[in-house]
mmCIF entry with sequence, helices, sheets and N, C-alpha, C, O atoms, coordinates in Angstrom:
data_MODEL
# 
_entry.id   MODEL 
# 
_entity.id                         1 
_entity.type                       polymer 
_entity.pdbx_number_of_molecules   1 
# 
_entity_poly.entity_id                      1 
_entity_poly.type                           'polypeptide(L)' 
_entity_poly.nstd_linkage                   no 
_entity_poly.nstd_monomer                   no 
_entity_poly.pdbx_seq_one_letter_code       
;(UNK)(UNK)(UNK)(UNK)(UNK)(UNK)(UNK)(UNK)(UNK)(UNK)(UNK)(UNK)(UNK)(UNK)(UNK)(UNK)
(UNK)(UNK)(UNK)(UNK)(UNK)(UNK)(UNK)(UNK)(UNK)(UNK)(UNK)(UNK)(UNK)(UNK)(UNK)(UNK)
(UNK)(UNK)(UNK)(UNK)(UNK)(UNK)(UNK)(UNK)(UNK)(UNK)(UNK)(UNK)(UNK)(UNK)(UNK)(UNK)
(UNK)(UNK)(UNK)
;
_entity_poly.pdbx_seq_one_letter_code_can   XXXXXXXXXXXXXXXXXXXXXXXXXXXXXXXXXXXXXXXXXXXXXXXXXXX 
_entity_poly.pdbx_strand_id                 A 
# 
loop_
_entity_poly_seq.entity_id 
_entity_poly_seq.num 
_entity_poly_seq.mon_id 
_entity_poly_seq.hetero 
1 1  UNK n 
1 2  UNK n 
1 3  UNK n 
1 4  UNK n 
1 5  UNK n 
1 6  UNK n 
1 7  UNK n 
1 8  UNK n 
1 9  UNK n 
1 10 UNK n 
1 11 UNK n 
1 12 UNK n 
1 13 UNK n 
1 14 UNK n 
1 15 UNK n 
1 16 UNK n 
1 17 UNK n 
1 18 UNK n 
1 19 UNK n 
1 20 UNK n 
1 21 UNK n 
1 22 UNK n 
1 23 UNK n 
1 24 UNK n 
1 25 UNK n 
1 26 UNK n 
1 27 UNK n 
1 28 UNK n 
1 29 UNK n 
1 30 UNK n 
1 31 UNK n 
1 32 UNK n 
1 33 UNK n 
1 34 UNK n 
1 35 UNK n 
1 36 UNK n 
1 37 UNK n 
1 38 UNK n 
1 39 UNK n 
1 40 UNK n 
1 41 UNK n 
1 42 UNK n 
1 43 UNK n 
1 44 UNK n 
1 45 UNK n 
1 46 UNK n 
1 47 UNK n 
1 48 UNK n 
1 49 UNK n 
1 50 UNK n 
1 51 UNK n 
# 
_struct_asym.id          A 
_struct_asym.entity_id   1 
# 
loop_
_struct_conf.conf_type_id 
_struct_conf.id 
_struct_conf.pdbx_PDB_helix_id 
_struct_conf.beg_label_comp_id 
_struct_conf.beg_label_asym_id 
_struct_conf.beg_label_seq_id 
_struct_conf.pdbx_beg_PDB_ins_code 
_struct_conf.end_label_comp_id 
_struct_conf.end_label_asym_id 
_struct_conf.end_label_seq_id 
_struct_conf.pdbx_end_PDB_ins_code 
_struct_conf.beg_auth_comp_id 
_struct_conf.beg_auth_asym_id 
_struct_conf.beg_auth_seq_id 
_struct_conf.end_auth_comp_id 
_struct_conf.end_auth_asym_id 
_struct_conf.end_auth_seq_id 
_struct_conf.pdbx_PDB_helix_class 
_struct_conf.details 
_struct_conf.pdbx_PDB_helix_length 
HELX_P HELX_P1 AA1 UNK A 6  ? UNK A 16 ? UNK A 6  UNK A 16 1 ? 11 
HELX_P HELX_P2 AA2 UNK A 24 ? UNK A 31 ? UNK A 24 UNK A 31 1 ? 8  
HELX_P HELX_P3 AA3 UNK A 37 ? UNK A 47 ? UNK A 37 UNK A 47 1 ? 11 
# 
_struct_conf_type.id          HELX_P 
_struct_conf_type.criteria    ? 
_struct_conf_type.reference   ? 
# 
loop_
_atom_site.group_PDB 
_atom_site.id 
_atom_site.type_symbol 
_atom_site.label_atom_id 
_atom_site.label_alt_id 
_atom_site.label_comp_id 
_atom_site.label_asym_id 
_atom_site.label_entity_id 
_atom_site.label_seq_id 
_atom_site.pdbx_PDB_ins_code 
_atom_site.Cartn_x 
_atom_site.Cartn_y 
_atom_site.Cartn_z 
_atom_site.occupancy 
_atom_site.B_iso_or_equiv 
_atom_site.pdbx_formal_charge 
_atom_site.auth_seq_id 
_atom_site.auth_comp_id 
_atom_site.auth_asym_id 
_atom_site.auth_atom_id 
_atom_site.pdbx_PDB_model_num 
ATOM 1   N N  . UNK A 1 1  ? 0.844   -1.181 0.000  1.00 0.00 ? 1  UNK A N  1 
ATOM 2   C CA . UNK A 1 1  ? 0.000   0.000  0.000  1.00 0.00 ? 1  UNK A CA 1 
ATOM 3   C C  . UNK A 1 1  ? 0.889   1.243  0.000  1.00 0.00 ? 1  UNK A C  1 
ATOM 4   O O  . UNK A 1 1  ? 1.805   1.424  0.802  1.00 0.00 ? 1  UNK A O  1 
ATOM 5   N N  . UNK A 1 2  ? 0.545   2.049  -0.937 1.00 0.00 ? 2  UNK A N  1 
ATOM 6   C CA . UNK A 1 2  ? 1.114   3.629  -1.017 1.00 0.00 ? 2  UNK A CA 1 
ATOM 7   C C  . UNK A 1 2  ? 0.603   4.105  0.549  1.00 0.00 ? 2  UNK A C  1 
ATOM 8   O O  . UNK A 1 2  ? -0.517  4.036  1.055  1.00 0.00 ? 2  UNK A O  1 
ATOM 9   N N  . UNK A 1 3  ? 2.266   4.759  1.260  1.00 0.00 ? 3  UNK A N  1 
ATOM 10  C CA . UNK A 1 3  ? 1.850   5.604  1.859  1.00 0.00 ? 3  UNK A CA 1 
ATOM 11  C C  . UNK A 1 3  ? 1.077   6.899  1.671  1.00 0.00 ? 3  UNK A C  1 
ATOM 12  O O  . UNK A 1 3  ? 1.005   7.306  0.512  1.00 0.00 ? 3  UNK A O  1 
ATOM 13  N N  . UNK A 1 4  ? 0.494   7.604  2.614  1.00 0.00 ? 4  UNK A N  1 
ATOM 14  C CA . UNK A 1 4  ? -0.314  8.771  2.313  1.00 0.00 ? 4  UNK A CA 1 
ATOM 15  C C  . UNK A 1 4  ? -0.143  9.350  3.814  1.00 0.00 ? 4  UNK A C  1 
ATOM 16  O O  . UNK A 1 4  ? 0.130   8.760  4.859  1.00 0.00 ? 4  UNK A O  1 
ATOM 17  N N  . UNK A 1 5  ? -0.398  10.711 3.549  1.00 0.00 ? 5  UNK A N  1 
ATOM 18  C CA . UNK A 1 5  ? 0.330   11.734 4.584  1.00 0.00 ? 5  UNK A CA 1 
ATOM 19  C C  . UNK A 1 5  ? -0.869  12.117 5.280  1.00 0.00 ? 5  UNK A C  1 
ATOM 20  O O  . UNK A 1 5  ? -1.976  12.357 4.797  1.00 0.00 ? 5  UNK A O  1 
ATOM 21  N N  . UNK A 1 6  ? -0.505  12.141 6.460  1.00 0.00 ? 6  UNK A N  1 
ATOM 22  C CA . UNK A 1 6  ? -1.634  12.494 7.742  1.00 0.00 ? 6  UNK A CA 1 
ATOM 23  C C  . UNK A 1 6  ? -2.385  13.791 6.908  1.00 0.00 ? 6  UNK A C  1 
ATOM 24  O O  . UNK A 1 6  ? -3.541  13.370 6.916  1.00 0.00 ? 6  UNK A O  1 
ATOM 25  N N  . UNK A 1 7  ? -2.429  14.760 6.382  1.00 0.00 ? 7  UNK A N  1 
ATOM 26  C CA . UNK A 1 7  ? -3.100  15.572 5.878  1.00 0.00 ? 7  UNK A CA 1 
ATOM 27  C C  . UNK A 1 7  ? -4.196  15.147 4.713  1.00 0.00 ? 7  UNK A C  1 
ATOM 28  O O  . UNK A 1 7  ? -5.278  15.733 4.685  1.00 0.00 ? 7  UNK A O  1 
ATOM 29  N N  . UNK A 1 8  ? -3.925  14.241 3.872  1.00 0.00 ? 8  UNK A N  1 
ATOM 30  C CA . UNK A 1 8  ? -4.556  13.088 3.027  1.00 0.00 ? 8  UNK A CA 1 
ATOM 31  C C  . UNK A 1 8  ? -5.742  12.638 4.085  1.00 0.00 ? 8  UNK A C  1 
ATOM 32  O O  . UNK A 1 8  ? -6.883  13.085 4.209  1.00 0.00 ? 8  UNK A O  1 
ATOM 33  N N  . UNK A 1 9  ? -4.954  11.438 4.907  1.00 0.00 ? 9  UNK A N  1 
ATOM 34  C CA . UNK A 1 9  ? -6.219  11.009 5.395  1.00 0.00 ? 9  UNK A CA 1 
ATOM 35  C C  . UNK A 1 9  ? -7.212  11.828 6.546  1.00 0.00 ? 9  UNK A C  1 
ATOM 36  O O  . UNK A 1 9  ? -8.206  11.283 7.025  1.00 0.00 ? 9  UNK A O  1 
ATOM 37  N N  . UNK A 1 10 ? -6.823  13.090 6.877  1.00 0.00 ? 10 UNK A N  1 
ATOM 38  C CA . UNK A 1 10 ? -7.946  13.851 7.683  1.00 0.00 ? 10 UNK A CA 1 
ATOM 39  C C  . UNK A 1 10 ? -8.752  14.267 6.645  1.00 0.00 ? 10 UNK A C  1 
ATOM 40  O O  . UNK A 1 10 ? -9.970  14.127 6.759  1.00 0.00 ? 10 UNK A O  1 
ATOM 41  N N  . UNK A 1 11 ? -8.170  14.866 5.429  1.00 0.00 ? 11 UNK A N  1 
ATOM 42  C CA . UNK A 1 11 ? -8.933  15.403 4.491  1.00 0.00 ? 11 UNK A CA 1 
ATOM 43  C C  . UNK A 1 11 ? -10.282 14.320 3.827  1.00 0.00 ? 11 UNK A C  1 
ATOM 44  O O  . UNK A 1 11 ? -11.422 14.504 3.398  1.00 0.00 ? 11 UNK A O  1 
ATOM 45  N N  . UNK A 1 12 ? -9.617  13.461 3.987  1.00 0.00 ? 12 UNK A N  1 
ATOM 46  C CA . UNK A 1 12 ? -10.769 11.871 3.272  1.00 0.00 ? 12 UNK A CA 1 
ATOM 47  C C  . UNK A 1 12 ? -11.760 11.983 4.684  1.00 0.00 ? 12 UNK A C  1 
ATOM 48  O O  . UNK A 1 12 ? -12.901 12.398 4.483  1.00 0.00 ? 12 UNK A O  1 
ATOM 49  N N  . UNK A 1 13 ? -11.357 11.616 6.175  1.00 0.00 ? 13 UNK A N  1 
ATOM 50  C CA . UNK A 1 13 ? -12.075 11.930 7.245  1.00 0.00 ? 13 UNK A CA 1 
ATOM 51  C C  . UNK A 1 13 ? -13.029 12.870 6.870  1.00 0.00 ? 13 UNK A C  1 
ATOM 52  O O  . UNK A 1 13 ? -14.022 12.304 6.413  1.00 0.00 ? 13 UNK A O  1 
ATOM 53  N N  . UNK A 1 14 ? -13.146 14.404 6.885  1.00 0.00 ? 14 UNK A N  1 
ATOM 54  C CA . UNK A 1 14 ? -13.467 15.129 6.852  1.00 0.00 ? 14 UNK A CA 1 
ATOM 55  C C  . UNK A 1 14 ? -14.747 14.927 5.202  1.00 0.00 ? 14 UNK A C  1 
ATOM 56  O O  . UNK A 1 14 ? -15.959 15.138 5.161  1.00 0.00 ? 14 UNK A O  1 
ATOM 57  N N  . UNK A 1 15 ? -14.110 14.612 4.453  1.00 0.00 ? 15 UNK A N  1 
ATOM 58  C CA . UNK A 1 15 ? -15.403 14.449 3.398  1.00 0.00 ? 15 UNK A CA 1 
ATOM 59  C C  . UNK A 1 15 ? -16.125 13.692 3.936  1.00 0.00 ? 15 UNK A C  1 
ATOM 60  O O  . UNK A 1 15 ? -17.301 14.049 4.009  1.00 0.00 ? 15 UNK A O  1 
ATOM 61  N N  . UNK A 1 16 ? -15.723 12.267 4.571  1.00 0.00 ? 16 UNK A N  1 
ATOM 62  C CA . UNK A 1 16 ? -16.648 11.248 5.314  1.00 0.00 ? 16 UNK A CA 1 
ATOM 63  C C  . UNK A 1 16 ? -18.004 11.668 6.102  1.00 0.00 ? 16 UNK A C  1 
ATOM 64  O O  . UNK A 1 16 ? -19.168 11.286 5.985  1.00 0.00 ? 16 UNK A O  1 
ATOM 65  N N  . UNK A 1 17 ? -17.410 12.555 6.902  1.00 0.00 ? 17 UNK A N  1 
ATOM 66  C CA . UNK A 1 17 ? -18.017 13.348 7.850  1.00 0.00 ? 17 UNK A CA 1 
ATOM 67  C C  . UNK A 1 17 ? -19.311 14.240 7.779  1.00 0.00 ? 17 UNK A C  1 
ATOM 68  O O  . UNK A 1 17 ? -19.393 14.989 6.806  1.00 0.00 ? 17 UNK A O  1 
ATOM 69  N N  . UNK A 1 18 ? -20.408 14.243 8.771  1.00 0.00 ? 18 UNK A N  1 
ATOM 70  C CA . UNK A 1 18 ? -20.866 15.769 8.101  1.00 0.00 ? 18 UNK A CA 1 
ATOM 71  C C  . UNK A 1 18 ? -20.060 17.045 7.964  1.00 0.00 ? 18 UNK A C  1 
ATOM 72  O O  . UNK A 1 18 ? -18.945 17.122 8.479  1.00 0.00 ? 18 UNK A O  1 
ATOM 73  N N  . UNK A 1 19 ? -20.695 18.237 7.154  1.00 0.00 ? 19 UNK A N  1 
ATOM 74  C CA . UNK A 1 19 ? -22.103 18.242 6.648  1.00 0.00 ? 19 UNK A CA 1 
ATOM 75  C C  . UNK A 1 19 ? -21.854 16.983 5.212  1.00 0.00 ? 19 UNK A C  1 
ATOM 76  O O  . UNK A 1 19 ? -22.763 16.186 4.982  1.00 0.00 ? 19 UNK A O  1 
ATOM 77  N N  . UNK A 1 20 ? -20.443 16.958 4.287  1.00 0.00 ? 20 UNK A N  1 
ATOM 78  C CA . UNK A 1 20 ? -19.961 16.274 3.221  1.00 0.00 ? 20 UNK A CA 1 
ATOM 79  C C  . UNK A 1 20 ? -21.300 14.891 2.921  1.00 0.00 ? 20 UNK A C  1 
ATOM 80  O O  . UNK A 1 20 ? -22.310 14.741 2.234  1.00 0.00 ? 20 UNK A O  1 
ATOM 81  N N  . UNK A 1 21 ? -20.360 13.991 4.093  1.00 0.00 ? 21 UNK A N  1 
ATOM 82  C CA . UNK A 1 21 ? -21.041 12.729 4.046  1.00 0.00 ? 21 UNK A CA 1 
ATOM 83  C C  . UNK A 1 21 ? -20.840 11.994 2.571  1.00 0.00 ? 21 UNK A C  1 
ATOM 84  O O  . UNK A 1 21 ? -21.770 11.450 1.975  1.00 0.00 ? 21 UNK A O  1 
ATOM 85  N N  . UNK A 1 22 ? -19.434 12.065 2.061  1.00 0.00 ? 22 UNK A N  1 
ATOM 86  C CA . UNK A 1 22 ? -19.041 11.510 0.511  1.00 0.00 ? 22 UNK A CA 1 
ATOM 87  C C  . UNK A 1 22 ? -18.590 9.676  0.796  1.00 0.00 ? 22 UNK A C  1 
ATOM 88  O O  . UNK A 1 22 ? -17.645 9.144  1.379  1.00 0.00 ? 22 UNK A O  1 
ATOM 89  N N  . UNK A 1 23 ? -19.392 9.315  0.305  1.00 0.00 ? 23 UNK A N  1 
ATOM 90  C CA . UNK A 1 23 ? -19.078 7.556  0.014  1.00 0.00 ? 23 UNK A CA 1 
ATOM 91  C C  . UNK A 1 23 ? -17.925 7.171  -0.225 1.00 0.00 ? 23 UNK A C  1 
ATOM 92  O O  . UNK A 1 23 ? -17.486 8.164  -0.806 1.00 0.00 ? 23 UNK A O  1 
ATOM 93  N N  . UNK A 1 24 ? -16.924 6.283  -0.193 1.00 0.00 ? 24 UNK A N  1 
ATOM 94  C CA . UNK A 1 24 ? -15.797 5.886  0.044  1.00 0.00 ? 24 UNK A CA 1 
ATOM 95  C C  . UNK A 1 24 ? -15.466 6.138  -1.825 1.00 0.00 ? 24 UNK A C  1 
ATOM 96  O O  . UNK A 1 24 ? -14.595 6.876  -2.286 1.00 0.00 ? 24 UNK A O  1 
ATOM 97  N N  . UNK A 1 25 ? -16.499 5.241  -2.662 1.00 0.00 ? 25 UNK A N  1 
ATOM 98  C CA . UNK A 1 25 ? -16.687 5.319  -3.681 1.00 0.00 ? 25 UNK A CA 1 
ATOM 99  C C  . UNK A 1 25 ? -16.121 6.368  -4.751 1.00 0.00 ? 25 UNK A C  1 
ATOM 100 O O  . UNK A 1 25 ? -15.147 6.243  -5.494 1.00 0.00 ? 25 UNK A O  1 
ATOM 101 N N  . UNK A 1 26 ? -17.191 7.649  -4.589 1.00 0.00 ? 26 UNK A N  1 
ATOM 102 C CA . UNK A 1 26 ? -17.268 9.196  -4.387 1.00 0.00 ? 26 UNK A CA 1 
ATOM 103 C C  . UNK A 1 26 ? -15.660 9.414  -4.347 1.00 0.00 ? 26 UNK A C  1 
ATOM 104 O O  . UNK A 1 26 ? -14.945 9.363  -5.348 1.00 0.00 ? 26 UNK A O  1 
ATOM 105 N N  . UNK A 1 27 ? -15.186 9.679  -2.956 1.00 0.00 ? 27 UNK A N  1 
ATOM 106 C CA . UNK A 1 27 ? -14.020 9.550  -3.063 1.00 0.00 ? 27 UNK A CA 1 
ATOM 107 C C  . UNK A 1 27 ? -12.931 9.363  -3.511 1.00 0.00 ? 27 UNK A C  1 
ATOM 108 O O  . UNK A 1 27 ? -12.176 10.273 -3.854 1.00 0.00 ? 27 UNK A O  1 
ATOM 109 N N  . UNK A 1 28 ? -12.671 8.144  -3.580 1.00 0.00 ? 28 UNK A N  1 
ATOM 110 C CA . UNK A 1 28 ? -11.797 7.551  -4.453 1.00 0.00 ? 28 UNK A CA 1 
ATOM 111 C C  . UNK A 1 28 ? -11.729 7.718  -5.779 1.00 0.00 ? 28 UNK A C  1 
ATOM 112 O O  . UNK A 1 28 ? -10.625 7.696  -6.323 1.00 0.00 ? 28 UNK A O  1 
ATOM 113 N N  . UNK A 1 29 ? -12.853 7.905  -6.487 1.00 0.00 ? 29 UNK A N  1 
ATOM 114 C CA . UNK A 1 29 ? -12.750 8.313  -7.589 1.00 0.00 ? 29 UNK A CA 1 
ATOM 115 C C  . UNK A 1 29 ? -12.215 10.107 -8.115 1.00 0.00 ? 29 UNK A C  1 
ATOM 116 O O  . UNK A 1 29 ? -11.694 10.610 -9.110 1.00 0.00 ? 29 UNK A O  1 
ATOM 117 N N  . UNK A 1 30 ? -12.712 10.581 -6.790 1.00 0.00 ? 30 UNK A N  1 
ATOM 118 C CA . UNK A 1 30 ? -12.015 12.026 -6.890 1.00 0.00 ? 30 UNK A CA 1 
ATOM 119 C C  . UNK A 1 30 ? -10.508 11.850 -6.736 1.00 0.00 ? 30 UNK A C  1 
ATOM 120 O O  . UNK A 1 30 ? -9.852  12.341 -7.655 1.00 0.00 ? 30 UNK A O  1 
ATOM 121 N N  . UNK A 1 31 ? -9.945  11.353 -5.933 1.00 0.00 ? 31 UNK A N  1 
ATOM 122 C CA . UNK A 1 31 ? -8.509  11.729 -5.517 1.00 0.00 ? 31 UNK A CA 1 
ATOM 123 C C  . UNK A 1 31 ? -7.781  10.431 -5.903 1.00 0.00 ? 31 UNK A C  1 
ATOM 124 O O  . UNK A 1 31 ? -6.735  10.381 -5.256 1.00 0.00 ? 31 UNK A O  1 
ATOM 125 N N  . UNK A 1 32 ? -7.911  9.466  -6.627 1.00 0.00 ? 32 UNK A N  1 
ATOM 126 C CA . UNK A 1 32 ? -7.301  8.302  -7.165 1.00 0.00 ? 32 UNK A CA 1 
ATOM 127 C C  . UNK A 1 32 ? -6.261  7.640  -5.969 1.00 0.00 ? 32 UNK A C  1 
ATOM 128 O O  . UNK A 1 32 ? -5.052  7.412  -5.974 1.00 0.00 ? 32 UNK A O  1 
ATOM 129 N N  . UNK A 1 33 ? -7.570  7.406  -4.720 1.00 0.00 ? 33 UNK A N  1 
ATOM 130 C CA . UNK A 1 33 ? -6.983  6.452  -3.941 1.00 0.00 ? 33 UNK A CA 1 
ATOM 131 C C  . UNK A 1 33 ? -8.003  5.174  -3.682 1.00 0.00 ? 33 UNK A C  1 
ATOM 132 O O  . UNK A 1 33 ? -9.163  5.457  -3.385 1.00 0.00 ? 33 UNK A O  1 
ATOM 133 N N  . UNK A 1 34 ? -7.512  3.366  -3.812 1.00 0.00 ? 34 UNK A N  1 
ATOM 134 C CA . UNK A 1 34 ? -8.149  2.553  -3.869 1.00 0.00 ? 34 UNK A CA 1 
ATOM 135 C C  . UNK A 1 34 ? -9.595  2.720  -3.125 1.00 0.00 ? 34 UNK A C  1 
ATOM 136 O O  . UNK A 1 34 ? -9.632  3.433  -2.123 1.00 0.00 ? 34 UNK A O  1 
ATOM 137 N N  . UNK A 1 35 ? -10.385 2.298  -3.432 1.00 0.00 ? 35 UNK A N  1 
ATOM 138 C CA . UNK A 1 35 ? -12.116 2.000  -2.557 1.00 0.00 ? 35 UNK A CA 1 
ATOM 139 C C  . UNK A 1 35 ? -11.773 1.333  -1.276 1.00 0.00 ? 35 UNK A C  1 
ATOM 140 O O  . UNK A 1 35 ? -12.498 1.546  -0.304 1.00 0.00 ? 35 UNK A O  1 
ATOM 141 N N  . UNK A 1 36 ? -10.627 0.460  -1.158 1.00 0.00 ? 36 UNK A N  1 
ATOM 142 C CA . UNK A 1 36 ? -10.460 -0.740 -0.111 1.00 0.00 ? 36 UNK A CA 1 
ATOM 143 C C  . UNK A 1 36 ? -9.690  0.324  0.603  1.00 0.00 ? 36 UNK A C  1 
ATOM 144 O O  . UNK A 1 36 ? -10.211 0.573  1.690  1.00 0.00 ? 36 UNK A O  1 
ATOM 145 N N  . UNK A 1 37 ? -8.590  1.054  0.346  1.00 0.00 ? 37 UNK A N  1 
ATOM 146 C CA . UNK A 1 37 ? -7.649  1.692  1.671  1.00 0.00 ? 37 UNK A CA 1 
ATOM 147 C C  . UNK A 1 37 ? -8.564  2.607  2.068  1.00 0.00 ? 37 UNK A C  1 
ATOM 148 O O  . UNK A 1 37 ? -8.301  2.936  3.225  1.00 0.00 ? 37 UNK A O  1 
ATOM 149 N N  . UNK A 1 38 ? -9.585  3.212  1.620  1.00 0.00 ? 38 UNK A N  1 
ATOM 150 C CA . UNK A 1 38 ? -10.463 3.947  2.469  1.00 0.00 ? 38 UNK A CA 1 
ATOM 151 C C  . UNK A 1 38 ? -11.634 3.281  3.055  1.00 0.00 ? 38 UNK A C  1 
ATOM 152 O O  . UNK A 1 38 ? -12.298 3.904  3.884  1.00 0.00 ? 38 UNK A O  1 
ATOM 153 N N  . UNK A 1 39 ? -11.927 2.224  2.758  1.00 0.00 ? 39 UNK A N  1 
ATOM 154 C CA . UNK A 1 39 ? -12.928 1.228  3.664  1.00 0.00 ? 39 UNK A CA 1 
ATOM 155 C C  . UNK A 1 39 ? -11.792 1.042  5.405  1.00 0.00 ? 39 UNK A C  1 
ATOM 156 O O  . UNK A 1 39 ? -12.108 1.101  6.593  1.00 0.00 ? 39 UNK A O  1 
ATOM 157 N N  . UNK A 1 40 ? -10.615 0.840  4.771  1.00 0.00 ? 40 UNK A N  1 
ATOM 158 C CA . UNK A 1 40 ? -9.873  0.104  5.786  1.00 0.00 ? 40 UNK A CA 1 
ATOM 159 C C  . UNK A 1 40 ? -9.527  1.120  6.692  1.00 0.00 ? 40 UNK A C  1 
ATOM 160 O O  . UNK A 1 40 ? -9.764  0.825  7.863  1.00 0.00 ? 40 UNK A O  1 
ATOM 161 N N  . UNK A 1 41 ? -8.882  2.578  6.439  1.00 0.00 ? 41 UNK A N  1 
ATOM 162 C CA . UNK A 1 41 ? -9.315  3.970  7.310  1.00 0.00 ? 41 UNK A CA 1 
ATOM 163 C C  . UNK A 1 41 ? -10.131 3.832  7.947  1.00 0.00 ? 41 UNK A C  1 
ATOM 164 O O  . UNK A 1 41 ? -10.012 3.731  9.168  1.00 0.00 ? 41 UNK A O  1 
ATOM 165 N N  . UNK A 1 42 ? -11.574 3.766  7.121  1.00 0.00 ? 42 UNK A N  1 
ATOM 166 C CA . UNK A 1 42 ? -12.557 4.621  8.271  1.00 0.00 ? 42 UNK A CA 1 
ATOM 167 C C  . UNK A 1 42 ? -13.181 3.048  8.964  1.00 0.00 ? 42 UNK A C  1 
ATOM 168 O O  . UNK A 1 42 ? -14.026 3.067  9.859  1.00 0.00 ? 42 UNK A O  1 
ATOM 169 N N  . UNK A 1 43 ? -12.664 1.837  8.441  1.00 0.00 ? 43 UNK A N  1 
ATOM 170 C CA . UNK A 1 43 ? -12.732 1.086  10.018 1.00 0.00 ? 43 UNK A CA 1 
ATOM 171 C C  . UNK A 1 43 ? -12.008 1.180  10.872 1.00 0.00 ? 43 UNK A C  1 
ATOM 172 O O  . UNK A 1 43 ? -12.494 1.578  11.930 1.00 0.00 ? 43 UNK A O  1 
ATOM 173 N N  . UNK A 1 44 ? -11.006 0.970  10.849 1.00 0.00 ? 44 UNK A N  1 
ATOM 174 C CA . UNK A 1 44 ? -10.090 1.610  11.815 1.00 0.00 ? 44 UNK A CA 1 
ATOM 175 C C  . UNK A 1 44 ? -10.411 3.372  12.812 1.00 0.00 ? 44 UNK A C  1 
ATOM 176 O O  . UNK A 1 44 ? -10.567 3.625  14.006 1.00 0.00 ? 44 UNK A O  1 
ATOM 177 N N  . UNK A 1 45 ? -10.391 4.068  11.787 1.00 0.00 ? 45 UNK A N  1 
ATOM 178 C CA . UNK A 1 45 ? -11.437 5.340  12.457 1.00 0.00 ? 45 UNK A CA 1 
ATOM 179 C C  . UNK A 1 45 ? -12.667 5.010  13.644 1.00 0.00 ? 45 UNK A C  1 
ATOM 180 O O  . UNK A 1 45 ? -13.021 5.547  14.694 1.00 0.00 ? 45 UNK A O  1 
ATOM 181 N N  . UNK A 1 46 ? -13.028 4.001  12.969 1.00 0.00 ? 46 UNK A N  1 
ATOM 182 C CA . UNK A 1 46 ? -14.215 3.491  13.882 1.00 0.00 ? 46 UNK A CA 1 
ATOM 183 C C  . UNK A 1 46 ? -14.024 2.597  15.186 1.00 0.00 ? 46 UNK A C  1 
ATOM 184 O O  . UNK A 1 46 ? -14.666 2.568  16.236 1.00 0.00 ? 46 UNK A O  1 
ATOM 185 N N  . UNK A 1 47 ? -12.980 1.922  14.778 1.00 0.00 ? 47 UNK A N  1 
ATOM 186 C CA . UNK A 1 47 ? -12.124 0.670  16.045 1.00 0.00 ? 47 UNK A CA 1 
ATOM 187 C C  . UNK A 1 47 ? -11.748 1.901  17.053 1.00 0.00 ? 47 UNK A C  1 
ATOM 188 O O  . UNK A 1 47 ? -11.983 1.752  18.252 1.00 0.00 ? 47 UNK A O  1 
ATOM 189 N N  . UNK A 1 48 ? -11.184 3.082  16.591 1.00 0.00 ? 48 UNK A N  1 
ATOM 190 C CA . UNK A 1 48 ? -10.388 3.926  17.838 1.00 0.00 ? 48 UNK A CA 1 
ATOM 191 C C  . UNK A 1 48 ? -11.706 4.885  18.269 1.00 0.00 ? 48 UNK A C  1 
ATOM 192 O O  . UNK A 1 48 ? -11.359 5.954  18.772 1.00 0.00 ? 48 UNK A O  1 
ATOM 193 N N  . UNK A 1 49 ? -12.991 4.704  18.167 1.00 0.00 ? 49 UNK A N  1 
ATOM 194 C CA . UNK A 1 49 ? -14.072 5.816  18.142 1.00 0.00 ? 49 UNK A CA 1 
ATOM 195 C C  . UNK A 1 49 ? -13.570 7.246  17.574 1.00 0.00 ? 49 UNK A C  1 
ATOM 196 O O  . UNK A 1 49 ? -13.271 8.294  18.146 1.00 0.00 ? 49 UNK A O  1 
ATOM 197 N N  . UNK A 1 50 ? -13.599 6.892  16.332 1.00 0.00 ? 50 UNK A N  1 
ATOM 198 C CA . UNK A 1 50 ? -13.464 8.287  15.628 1.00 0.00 ? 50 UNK A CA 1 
ATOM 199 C C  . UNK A 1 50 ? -14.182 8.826  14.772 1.00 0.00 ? 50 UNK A C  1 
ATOM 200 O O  . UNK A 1 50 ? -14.252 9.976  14.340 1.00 0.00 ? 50 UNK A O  1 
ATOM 201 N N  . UNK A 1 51 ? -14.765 7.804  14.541 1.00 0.00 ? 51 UNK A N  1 
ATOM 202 C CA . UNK A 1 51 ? -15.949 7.670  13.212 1.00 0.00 ? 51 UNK A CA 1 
ATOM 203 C C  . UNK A 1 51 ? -17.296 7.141  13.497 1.00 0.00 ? 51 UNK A C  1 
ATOM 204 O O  . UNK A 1 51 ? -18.125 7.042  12.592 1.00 0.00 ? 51 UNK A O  1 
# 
């Protein structure tokens, strides 16, 4: 897996998030990062209550 820089993944957080609320999908297709490394973020997000 390509690393990606703590500013990357708050920014993906933050679309996740309200008011955004952008699908992993959505996403990924904007910023050409896999569907799966952002499934695997925001579980993890979710394992530490972040999400």
């Amino acid at each position: 897996m390509r690393p990606y820089s703590e500013a990357v993944k708050a920014d993906v957080r933050r679309r996740m998030g309200p008011p955004h609320c952008q699908s992993c999908t959505e996403i990924a297709q904007e910023l050409g990062i896999h569907e799966i490394t952002l499934y695997k973020w925001r579980r993890a997000w979710r394992l530490q209550g972040q999400g």
